[in-house]
TITIMAR-924921 format. One record per atom (N, C-alpha, C, O): residue in three letters; x negated, z negated, y negated. Coordinates in steps of 0.001 Angstrom, whole numbers, plus 500000, padded with zeros to 6 digits. Example, Ala and Ser with C-alpha at 12.3 -4.5 7.8 and 13.67 -1.06 7.14 Angstrom:
<pts>
ALA486810492200505690;ALA487700492200504500;ALA486800492200503300;ALA485764491535503319;SER487150492920502250;SER486330492860501060;SER487100492130499970;SER486591491961498862;
</pts>
This chain:
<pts>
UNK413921326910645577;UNK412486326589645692;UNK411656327822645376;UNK411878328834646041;UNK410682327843644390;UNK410358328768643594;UNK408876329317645647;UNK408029328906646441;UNK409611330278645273;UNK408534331426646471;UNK407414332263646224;UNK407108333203646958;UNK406574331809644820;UNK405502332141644708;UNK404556330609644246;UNK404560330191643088;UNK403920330037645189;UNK403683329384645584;UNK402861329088644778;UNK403217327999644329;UNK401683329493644167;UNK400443329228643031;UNK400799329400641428;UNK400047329303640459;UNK402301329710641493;UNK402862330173640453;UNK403859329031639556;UNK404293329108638406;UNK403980328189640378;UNK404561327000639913;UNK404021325902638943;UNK403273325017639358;UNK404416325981637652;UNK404028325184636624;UNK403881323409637114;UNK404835322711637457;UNK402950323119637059;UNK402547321814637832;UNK403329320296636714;UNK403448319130637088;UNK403774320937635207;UNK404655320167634698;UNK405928320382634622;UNK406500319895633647;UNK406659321090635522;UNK407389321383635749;UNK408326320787637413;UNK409476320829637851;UNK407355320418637736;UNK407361319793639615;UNK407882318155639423;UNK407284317387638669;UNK408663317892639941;UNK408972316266639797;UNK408495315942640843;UNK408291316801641701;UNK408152314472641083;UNK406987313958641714;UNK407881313074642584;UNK408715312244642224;UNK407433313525644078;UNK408276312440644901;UNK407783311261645645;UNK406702310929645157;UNK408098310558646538;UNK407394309363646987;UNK406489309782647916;UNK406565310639648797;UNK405303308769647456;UNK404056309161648619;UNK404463309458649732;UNK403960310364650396;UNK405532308676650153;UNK405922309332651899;UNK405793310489652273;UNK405124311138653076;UNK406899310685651213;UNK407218312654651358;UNK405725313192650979;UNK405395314345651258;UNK405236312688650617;UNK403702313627649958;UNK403085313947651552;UNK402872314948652237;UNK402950312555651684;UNK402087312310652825;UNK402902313655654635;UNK402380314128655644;UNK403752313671654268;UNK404598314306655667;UNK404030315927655019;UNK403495316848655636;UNK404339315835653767;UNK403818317546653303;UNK403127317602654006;UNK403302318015655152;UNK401853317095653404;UNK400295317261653487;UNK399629317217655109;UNK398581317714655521;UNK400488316563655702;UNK400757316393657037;UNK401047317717657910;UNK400334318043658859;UNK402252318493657452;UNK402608319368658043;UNK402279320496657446;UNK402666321560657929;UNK401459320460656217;UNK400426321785655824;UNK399361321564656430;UNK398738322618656302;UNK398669320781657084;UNK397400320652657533;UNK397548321045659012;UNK396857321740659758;UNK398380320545659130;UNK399118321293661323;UNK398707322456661055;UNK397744322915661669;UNK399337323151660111;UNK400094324326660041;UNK398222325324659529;UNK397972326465659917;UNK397692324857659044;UNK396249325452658640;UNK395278325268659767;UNK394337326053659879;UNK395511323920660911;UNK394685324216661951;UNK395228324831662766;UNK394412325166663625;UNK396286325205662989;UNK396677326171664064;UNK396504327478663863;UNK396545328352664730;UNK396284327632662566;UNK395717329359662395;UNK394586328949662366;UNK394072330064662448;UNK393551328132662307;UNK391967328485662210;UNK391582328785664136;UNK391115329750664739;UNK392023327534664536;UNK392302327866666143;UNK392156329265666716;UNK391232329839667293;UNK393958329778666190;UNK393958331222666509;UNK393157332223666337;UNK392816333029667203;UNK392743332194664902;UNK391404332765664282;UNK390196332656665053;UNK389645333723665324;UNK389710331681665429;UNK388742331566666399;UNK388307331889667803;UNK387189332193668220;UNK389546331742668483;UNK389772332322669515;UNK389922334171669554;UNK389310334852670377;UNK390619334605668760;UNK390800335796668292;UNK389656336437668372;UNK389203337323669096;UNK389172335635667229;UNK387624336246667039;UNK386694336511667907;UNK386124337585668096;UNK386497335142668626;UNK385734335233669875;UNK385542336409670755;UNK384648337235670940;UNK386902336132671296;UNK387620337274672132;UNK387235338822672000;UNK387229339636672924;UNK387002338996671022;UNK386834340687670545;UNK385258340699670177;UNK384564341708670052;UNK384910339553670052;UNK383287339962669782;UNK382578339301671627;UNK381347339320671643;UNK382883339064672260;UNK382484339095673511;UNK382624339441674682;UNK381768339409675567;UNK384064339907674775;UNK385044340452675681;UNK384990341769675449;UNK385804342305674696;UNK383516342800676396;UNK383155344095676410;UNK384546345321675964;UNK384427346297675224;UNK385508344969676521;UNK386609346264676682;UNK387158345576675145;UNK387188346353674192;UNK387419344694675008;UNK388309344386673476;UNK387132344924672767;UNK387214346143672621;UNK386011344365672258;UNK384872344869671321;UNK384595346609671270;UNK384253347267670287;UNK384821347014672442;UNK385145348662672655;UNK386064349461671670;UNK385746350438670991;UNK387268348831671745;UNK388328349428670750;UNK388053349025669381;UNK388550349751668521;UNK387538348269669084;UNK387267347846667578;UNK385951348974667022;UNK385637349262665867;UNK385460349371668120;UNK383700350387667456;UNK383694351573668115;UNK384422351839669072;UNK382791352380667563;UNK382889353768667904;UNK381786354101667865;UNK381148353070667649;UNK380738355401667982;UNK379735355641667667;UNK379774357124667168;UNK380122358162667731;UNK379270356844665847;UNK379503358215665365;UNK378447359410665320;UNK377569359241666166;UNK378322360351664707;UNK377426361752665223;UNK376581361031664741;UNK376111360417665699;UNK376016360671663705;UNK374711359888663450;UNK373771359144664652;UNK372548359030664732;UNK374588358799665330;UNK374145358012666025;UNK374359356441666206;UNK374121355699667159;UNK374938356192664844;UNK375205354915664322;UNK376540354078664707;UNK377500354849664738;UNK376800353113664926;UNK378022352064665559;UNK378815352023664101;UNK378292351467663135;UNK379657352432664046;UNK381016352466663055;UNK382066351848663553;UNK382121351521664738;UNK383120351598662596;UNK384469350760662764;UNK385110351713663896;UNK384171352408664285;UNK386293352071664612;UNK387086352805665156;UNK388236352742663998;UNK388372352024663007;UNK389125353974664645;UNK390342354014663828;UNK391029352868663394;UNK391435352666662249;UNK391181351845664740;UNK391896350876665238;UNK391174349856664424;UNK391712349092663623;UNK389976349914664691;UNK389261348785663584;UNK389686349019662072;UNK390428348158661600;UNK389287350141661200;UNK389803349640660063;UNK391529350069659817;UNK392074350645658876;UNK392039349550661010;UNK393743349381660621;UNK393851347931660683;UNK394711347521659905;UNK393272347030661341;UNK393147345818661911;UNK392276345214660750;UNK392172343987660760;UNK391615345928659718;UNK390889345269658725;UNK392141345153657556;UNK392129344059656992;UNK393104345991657143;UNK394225346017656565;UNK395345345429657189;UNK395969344762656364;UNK395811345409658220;UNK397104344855658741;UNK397465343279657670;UNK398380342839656973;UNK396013342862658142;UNK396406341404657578;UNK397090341167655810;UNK397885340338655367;UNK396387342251655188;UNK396590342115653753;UNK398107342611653415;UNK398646342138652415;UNK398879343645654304;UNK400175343841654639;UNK401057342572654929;UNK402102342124654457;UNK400163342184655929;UNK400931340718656290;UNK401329339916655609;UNK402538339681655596;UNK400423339204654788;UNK400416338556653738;UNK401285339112652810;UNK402218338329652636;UNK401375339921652265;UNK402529340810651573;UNK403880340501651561;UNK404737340318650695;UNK403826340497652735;UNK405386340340653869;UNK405723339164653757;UNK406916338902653905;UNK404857338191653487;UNK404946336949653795;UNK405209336317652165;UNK405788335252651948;UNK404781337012651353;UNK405089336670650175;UNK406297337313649386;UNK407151336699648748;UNK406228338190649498;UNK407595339103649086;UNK408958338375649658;UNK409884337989648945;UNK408889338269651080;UNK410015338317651856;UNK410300336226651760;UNK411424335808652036;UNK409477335480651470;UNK409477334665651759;UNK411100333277651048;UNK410949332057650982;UNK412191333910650725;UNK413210333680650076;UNK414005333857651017;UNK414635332877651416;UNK414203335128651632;UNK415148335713652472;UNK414900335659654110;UNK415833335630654912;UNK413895335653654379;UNK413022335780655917;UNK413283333735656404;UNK412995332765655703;UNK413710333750657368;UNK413941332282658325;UNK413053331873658412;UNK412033332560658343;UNK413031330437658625;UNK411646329455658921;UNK410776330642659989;UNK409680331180659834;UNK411655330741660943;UNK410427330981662200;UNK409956332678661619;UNK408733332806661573;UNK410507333547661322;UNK409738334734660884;UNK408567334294660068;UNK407596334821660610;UNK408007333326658643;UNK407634332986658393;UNK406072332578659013;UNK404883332770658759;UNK407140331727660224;UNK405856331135660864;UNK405178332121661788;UNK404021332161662207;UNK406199332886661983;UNK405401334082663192;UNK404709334768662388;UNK403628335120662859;UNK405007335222660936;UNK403389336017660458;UNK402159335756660018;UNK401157336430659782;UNK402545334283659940;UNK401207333566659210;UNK401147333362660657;UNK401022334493661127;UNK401164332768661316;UNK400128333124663114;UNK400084334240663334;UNK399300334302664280;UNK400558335713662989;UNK400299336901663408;UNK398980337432662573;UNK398110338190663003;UNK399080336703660981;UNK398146337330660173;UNK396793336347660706;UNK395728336691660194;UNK396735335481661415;UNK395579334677661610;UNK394949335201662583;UNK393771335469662819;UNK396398335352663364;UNK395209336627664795;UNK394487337819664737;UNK393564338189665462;UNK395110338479663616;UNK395017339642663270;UNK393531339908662449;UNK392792340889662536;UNK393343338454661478;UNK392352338234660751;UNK391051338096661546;UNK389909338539661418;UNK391644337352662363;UNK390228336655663282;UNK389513337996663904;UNK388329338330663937;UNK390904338735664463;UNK390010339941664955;UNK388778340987663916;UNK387800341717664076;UNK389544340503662961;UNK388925341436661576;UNK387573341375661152;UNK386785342243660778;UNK387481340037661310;UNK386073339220661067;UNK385232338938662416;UNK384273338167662402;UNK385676339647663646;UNK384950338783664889;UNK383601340016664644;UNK382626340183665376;UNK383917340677663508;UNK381743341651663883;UNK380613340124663542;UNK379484340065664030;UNK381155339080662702;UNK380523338161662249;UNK379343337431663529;UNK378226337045663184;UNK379805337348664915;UNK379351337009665690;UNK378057338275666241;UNK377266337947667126;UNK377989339652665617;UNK377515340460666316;UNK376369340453665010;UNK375223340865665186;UNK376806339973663805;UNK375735340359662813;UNK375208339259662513;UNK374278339128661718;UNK375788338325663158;UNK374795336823662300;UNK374566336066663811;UNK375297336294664775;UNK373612335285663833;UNK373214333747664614;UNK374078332852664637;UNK374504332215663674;UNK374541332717666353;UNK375218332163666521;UNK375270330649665530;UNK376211330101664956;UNK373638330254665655;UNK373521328618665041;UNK373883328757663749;UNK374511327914663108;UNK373330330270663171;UNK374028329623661441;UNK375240330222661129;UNK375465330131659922;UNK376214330870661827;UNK377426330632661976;UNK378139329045661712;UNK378733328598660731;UNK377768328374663154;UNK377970326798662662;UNK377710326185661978;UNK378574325459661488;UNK376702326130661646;UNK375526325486660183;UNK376723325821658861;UNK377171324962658101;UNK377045327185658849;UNK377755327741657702;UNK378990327122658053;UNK379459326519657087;UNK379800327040659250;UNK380979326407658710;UNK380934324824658535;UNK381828324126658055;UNK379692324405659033;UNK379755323360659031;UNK379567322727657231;UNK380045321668656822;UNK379244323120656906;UNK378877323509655327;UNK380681323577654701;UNK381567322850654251;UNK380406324923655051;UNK382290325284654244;UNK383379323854654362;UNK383922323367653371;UNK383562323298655848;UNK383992322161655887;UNK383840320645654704;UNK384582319786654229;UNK382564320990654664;UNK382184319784654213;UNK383018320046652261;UNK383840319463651554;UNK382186321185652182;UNK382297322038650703;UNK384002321384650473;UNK384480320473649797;UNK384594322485651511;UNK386536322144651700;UNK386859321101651400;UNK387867320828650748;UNK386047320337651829;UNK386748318473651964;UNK386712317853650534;UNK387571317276649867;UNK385419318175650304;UNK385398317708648324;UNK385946317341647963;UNK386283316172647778;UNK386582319231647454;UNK387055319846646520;UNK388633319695647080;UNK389546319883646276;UNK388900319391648324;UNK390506319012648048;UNK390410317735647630;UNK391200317523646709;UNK389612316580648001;UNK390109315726647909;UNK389994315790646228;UNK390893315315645534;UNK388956316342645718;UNK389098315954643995;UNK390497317173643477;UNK391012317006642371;UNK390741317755643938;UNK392457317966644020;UNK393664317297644161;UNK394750317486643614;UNK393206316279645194;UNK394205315401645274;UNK394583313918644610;UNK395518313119644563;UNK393149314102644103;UNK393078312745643207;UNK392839312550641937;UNK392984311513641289;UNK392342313928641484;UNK392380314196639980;UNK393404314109639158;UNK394377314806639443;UNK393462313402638153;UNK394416313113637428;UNK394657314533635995;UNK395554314544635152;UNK393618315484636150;UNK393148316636635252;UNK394494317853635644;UNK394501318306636789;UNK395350318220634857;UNK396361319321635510;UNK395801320508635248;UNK395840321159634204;UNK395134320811636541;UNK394416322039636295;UNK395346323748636821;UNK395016324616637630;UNK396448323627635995;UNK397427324559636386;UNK396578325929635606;UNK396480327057636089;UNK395990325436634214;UNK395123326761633510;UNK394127327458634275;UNK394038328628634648;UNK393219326192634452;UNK392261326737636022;UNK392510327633637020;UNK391630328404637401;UNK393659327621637510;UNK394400328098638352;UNK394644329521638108;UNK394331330449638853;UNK395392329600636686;UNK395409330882636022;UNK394391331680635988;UNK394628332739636570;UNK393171331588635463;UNK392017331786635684;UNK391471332377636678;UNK391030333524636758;UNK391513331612637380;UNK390802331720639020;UNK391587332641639797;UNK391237333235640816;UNK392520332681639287;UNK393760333781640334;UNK393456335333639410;UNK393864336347639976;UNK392904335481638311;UNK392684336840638047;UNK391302337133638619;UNK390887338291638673;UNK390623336147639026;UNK389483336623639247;UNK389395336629640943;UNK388318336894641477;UNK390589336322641747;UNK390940336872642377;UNK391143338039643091;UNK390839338529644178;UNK391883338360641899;UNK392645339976642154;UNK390872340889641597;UNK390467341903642166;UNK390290340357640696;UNK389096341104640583;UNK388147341585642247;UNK387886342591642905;UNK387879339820642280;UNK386705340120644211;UNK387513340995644623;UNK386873341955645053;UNK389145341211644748;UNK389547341808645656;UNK389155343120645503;UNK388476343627646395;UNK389556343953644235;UNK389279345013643905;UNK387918345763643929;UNK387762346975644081;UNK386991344842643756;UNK385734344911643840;UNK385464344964644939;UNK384933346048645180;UNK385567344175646020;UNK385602343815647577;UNK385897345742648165;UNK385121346458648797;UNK387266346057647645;UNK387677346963648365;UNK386936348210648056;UNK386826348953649031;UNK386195348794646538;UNK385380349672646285;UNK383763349231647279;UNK382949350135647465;UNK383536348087647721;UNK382417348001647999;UNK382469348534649964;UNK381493348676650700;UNK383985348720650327;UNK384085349109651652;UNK383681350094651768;UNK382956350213652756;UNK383842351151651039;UNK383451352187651178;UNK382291352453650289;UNK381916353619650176;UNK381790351675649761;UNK380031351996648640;UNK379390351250650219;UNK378953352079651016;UNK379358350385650473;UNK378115349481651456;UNK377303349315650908;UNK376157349644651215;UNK377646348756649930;UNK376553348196649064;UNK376231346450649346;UNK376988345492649186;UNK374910346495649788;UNK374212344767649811;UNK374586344329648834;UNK375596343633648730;UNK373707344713647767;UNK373786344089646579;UNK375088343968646181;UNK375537342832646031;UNK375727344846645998;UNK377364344366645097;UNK377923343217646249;UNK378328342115645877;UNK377894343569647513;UNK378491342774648406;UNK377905340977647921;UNK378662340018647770;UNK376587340967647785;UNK375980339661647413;UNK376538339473646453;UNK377126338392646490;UNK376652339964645625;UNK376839339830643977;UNK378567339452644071;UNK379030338957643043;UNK379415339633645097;UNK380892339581645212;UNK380863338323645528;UNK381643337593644916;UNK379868337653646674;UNK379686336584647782;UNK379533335592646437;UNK380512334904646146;UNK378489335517645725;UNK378498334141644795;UNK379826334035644077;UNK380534333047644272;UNK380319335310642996;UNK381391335048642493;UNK382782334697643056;UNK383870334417642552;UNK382334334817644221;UNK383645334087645387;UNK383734332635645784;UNK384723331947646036;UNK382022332247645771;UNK382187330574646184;UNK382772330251645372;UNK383740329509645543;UNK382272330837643798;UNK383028329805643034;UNK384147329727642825;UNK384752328681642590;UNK384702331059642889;UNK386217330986642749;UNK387118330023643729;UNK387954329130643590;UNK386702330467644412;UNK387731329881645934;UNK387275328253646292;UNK387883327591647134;UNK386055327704645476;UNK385724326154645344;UNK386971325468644230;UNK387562324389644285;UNK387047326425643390;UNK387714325858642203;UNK389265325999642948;UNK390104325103642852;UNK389461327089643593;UNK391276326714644041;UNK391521325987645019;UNK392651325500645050;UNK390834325753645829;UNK390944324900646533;UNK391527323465645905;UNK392490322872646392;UNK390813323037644801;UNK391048321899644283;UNK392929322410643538;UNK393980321770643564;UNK392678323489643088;UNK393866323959642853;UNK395164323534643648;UNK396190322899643408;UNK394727324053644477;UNK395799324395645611;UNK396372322988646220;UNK397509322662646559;UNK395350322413646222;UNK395607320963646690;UNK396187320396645604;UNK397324320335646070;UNK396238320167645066;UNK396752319386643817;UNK398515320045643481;UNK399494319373643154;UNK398432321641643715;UNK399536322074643563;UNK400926321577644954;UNK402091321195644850;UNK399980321855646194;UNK400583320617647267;UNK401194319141646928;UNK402227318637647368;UNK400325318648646090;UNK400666316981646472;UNK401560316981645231;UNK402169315922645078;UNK401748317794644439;UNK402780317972643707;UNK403842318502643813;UNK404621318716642884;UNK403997318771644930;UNK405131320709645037;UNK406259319682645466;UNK406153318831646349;UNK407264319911644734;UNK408684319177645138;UNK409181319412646509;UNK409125320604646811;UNK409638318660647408;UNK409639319049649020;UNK410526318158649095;UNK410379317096648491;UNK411785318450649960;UNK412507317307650295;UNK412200317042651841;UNK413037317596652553;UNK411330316419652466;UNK411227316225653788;UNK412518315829654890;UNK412520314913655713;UNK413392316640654669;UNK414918316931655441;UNK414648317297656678;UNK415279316752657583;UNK413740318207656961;UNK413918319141658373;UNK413959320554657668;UNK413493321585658154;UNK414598320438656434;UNK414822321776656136;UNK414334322681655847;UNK413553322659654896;UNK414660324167656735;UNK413859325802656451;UNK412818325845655089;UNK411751326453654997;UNK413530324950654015;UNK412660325371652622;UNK411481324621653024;UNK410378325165653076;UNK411709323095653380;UNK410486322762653168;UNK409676323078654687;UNK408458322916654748;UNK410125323341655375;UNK409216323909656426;UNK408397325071655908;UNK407175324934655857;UNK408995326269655497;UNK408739327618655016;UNK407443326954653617;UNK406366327452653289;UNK408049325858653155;UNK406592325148651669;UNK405650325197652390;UNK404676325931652225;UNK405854324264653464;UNK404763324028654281;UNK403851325052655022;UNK402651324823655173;UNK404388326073655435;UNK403555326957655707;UNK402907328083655242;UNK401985328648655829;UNK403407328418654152;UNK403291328331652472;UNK401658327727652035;UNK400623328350651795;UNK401919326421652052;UNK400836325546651385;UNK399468325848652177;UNK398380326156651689;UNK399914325630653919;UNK398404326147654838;UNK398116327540654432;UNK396907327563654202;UNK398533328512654263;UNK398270329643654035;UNK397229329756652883;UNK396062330144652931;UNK397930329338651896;UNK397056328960650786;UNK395156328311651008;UNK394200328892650492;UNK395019326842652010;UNK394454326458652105;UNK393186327402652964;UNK391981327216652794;UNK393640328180653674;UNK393499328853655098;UNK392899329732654557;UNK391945330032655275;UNK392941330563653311;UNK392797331644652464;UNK391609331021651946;UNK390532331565652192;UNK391639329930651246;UNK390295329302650438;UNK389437328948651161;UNK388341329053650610;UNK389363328391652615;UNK388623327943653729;UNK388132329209654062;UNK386943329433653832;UNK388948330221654645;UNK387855331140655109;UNK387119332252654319;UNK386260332998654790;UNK387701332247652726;UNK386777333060651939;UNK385663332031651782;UNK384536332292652204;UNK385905331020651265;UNK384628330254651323;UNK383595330234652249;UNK382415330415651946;UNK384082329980653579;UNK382923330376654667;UNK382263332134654524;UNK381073332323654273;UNK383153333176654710;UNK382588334582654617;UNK381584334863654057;UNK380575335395654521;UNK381921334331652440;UNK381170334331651339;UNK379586333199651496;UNK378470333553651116;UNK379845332125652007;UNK378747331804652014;UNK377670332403653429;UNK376458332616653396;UNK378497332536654430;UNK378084333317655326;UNK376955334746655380;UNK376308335240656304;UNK377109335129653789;UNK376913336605653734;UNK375896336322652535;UNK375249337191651951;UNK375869335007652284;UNK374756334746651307;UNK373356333832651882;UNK372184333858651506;UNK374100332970653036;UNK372767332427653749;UNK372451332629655264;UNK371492332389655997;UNK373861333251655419;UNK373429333297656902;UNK372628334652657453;UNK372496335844657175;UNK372168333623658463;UNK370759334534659165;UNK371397335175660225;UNK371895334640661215;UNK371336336598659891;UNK371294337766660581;UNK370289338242662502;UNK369155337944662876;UNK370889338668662882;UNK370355338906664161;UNK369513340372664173;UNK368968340763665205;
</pts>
């Protein structure tokens, strides 16, 4: 079972019975709300819980509230994680698997919990309530499109690796503007894989056995989804949401 997951030629996938589709899609969707959960809670936790929010900030000679050490290790851990999770994902057991994609969700949530300190609580919700809706679309025209948008895919995954690169010069520029200017070219990206991603799901050969592979697909596939859901929210987050 090919272990790069977005990398799989979509005419290349033999197509199994809706059942099995349906148990995938089933047990990638478990598997994507139990990290948003974690994520949330995570998050929470460190943006309200005085002594956790402590270790994440510092105040530096300026005068000014900065990351702590601990904070930007906790802004990287996750992208390690993910790493781990892709590299290793051939050789590493169902449950290692599953323990880093819940480790990278906790880890994430903490990453992102300043979100609660820099934006309104209400358009926080407003915004995911949005991203949700956005999410729902664009999988479902993933899942029902008859268009093999495996080129799309290609596409959208270099421009990927671009936000990222861009993303990571802008950590250290703090730049609004580039940051805005990252935020649009992200909805769109991560609107378009989504449909991707979904489509690459309801296609991905799975034998619904019980077995490590297709468990390990499956958590695999949420990861994927989990990735497009919450860049999508960030990104729109950082383009409409109202600041405190």
């Amino acid at each position: 079972m090919d272990n790069n997951f977005r990398n799989t030629k979509i005419d290349n996938i033999q197509y199994e019975s809706v059942v099995t589709q349906k148990n995938l899609l089933a047990s990638v969707f478990a598997w994507m709300f139990a990290g948003m959960v974690i994520t949330t809670a995570t998050s929470l936790s460190f943006a309200y819980i005085p002594s956790l929010l402590d270790l994440m900030l510092t105040q530096g000679e300026d005068g000014m509230v900065h990351k702590s050490m601990l904070g930007h290790i906790v802004t990287f851990a996750p992208l390690i994680m993910l790493i781990g999770m892709g590299v290793g994902f051939k050789k590493l057991p169902y449950l290692a698997i599953a323990g880093l994609f819940l480790g990278f969700s906790a880890l994430f949530g903490i990453s992102i919990s300043y979100i609660f300190i820099i934006y309104q609580v209400g358009s926080i919700v407003n915004i995911f309530l949005s991203t949700s809706a956005l999410f729902g679309i664009m999988a479902a025209v993933g899942y029902f499109t008859k268009t093999d948008l495996t080129k799309l895919g290609s596409i959208l995954m270099i421009g990927v690796v671009g936000i990222f690169i861009a993303s990571l010069i802008n950590y250290f520029m703090h730049s609004a503007q580039m940051g805005y200017i990252i935020s649009v070219i992200a909805v769109i990206i991560f609107t378009g894989l989504t449909a991707y991603d979904m489509q690459k799901i309801k296609n991905m050969l799975a034998e619904n056995d019980g077995s490590d592979s297709f468990k390990k697909l499956a958590v695999m596939g949420a990861l994927s989804l989990y990735l497009d859901f919450i860049n999508l929210f960030l990104s729109l987050l950082n383009i409409f949401g109202k600041r405190n």
